[in-house]
C-alpha positions as CSV (number, residue, x, y, z in Angstrom):
1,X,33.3,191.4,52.5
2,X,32.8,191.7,56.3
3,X,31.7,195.0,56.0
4,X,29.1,194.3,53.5
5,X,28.2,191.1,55.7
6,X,28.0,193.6,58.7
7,X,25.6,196.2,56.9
8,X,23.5,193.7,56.1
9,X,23.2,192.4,59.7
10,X,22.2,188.9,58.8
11,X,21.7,188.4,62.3
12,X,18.8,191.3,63.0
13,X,17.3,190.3,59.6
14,X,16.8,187.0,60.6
15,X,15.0,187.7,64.5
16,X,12.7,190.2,62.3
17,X,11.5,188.0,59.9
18,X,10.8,185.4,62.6
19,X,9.2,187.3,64.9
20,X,7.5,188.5,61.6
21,X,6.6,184.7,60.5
22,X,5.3,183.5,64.1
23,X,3.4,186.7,63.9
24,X,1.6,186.1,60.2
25,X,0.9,183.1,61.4
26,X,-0.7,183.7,64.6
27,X,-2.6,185.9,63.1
28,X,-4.1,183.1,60.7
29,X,-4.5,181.2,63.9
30,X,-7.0,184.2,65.3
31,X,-8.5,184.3,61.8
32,X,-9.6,180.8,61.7
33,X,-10.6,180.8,65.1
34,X,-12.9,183.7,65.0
35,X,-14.3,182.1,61.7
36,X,-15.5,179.1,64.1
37,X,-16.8,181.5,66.6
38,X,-18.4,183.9,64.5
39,X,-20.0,180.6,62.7
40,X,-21.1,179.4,66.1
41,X,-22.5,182.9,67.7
42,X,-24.3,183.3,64.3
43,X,-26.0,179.9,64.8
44,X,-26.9,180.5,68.6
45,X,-28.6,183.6,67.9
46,X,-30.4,181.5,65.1
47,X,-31.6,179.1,67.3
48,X,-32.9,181.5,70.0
49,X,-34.4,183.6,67.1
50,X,-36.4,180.2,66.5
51,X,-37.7,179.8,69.7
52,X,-38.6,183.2,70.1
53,X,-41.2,182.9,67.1
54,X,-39.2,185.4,65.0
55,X,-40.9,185.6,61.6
56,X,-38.9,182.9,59.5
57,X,-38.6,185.2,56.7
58,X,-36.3,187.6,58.5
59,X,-34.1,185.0,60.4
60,X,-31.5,184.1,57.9
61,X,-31.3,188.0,57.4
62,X,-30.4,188.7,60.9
63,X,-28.6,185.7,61.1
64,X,-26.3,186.3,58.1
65,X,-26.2,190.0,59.0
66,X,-24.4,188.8,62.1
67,X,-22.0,186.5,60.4
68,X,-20.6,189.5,58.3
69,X,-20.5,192.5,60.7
70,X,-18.6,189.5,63.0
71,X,-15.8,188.7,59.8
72,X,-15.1,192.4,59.5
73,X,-14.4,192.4,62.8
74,X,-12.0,189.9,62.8
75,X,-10.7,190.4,59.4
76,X,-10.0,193.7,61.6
77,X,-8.5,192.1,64.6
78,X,-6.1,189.7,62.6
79,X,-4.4,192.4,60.6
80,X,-3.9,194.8,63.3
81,X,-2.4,192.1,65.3
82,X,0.1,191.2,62.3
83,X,0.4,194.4,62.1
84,X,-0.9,195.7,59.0
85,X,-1.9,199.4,59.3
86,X,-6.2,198.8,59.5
87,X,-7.3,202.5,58.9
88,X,-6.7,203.0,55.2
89,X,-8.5,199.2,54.9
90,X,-11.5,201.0,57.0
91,X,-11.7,203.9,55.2
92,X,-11.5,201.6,52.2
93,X,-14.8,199.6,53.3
94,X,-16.4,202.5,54.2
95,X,-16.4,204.4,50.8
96,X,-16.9,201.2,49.4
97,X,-20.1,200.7,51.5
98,X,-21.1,204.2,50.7
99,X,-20.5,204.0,46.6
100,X,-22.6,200.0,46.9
101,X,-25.7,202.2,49.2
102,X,-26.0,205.2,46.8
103,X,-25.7,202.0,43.6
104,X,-28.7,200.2,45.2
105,X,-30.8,202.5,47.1
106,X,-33.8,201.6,45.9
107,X,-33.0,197.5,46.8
108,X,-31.8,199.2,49.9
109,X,-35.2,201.0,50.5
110,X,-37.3,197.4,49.6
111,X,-34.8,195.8,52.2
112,X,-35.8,198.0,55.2
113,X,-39.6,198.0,54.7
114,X,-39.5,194.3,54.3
115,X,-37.9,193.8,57.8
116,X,-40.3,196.5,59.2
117,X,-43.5,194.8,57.9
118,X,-42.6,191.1,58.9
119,X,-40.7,192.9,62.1
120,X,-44.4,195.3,63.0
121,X,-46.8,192.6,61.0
122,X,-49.3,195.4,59.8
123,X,-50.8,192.2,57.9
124,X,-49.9,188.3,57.6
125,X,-50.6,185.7,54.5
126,X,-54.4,185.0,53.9
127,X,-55.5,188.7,54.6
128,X,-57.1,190.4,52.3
129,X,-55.6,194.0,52.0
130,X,-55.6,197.5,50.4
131,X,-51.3,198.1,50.1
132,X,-49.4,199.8,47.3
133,X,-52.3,201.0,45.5
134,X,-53.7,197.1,45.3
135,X,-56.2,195.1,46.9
136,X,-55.6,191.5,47.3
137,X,-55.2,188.8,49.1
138,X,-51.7,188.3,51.0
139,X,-50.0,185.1,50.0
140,X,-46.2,186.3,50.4
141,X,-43.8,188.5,52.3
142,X,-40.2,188.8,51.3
143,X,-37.4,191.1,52.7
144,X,-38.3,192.8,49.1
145,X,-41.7,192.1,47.9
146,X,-44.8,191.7,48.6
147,X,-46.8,189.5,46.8
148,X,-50.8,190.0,46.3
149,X,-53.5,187.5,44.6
150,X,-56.5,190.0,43.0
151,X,-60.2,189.0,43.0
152,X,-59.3,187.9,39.3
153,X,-56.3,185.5,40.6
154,X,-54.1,188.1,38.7
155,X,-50.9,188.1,40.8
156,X,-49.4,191.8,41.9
157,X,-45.7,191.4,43.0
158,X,-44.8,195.3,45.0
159,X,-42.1,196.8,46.2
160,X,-42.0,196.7,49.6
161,X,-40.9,200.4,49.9
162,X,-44.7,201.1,47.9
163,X,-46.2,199.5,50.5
164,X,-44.9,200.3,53.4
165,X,-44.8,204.2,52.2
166,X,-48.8,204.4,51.7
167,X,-51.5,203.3,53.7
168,X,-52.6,199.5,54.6
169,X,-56.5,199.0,55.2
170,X,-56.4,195.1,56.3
171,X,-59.7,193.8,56.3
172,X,-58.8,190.1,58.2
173,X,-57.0,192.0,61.1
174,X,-59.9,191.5,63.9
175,X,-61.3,188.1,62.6
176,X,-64.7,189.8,61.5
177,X,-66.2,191.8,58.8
178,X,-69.5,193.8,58.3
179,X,-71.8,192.7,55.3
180,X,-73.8,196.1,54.3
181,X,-76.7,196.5,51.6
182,X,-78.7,199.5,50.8
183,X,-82.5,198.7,49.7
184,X,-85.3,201.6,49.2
185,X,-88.8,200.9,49.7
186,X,-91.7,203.1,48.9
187,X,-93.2,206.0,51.0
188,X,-96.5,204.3,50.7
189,X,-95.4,201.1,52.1
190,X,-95.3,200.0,55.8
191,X,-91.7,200.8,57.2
192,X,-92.2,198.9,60.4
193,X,-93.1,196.0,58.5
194,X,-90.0,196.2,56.8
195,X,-87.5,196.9,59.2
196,X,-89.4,194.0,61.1
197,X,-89.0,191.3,58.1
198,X,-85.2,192.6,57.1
199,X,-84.6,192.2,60.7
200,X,-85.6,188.7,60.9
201,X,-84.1,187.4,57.9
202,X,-80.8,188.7,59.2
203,X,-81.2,186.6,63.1
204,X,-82.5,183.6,61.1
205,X,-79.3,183.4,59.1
206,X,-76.7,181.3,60.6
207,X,-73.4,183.5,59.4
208,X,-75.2,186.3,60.7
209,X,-73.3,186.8,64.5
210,X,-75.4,187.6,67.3
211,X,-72.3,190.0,68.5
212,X,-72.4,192.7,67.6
213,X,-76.1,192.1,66.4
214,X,-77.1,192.4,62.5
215,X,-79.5,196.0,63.0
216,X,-81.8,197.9,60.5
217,X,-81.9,201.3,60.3
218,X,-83.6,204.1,57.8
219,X,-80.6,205.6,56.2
220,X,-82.1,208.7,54.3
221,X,-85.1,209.9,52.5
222,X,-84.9,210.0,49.0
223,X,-86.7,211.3,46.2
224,X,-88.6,208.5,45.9
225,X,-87.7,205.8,48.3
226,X,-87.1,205.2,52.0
227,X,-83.7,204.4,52.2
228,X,-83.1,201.2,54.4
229,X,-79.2,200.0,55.2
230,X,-79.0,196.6,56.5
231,X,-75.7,195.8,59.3
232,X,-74.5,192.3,59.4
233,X,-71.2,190.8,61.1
234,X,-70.0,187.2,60.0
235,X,-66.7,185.8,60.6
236,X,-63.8,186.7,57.5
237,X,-64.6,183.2,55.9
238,X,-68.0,183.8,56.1
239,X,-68.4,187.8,55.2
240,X,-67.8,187.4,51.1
241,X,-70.4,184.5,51.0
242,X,-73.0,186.4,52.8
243,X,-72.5,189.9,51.2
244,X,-72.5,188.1,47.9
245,X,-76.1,186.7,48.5
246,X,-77.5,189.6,50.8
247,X,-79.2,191.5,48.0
248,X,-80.6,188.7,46.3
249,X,-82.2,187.4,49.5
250,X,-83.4,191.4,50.7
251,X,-85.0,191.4,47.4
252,X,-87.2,188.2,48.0
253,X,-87.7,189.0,51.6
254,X,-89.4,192.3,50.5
255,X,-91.3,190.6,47.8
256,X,-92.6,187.7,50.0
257,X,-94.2,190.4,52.6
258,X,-95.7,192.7,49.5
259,X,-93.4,195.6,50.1
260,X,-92.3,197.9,47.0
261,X,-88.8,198.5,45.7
262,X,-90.2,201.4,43.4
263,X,-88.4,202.6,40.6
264,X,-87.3,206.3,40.6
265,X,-90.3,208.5,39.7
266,X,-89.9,212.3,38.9
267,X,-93.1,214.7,39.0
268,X,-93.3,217.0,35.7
269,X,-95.5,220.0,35.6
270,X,-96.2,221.2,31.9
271,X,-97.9,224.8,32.2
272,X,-98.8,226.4,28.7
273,X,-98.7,229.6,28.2
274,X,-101.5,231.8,26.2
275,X,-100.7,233.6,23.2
276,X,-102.6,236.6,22.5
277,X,-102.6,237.4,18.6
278,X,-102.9,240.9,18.3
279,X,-105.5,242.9,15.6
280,X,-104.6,242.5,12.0
């Protein structure tokens, strides 16, 4: 019996498992202590995201992003302090990673454009914009869409990998826009006149901005028309309204100082041949 007492050795087992159990449970002591600290880090860097005017969109992101690398970390720290071996659990979470990244690539794709565009800002909601094969006007920006109201109030929700992956023509960026309209008048009509008469009815229009100034210019000689393009800037809220109505006030302008807007006119010249009739 006292040998079987003595291969046991009661005595070692015991110091192990309490140096074992103090240990486990300072190990759940660093756990829960790191959970507080990670919670509070997280938070900080939330706060100072905040008042940096970070895009609010991508804030919880980053925050949470934070959060989790932090709990691995300590999830890390506490085992290999308990002494649990932390490579095989590393290896583990890597292939793990690698099998969920291959699983969603696409999501994953979506993910980084979205923090790139509200990260780079290549446009912001309200602007109107050419992205992802759609043009529309911006009313969201997620970390995976992108959502786009058409001239017809249809809705367009896109991938933000489509629209980060092609080009972005933003027509808001700069705060102004340039109205344009093409008119022809005849060649028998005086062009000074005209480019006078546009001219004014551009200054005298209050959307019109005197910087950079509306202009006139003779664009190209057709066939049958002189080809006039009119240039005018107006601020974005103004540029829709005033290309809308543009032609229709060209159009009287013209009229009101008796200059043509001839229709297209081809020249035809019909030559008849003689036929000589031979002897019977």
């Amino acid at each position: 019996m006292q040998d079987l007492l003595r291969y046991f050795d009661l005595t070692n087992l015991s110091h192990d498992s309490i140096r074992f159990g103090l240990k486990l449970l300072l190990g759940l002591l660093l756990f829960v202590i790191g959970l507080w600290l990670a919670g509070r880090i997280a938070n900080l860097i939330r706060r100072m995201l905040d008042r940096a005017h970070v895009e609010p969109t991508l804030v919880p992101f980053l925050r949470n992003g934070l959060y989790g690398v932090l709990i691995v970390l300590i999830v890390a720290a506490a085992l290999q302090f308990v002494g649990v071996p932390t490579a095989t659990l590393v290896t583990a979470i890597g292939a793990a990673g690698l099998a969920i990244g291959l699983a969603l690539q696409g999501s994953l794709s979506n993910l980084a454009w979205g923090v790139l565009l509200i990260l780079f800002r290549p446009f912001r909601t309200g602007d109107w914009v050419d992205a992802g094969g759609y043009s529309g006007s911006v009313e969201a920006i997620s970390l995976m869409h992108t959502t786009l109201v058409l001239a017809d109030n249809r809705v367009a929700v896109i991938p933000n990998a489509k629209v980060g992956g092609d080009a972005i023509v933003n027509y808001n960026r700069r705060g102004t826009r340039r109205a344009q309209v093409q008119v022809g008048i005849g060649y028998g009509d005086d062009l000074a006149r005209a480019l006078q008469v546009l001219h004014e009815m551009l200054v005298a229009d209050a959307r019109v901005l005197s910087e950079p100034a509306p202009s006139v210019h003779v664009a190209a000689l057709g066939d049958s028309t002189v080809d006039l393009t009119l240039w005018a800037w107006a601020q974005r809220a103004d540029w829709w309204p005033l290309q809308r109505d543009l032609p229709r006030r060209v159009k009287e302008t013209l009229d009101a100082a008796g200059i043509s807007i001839p229709f297209p006119q081809r020249e035809l010249l019909i030559k008849r041949a003689s036929v000589t009739r031979g002897a019977d």
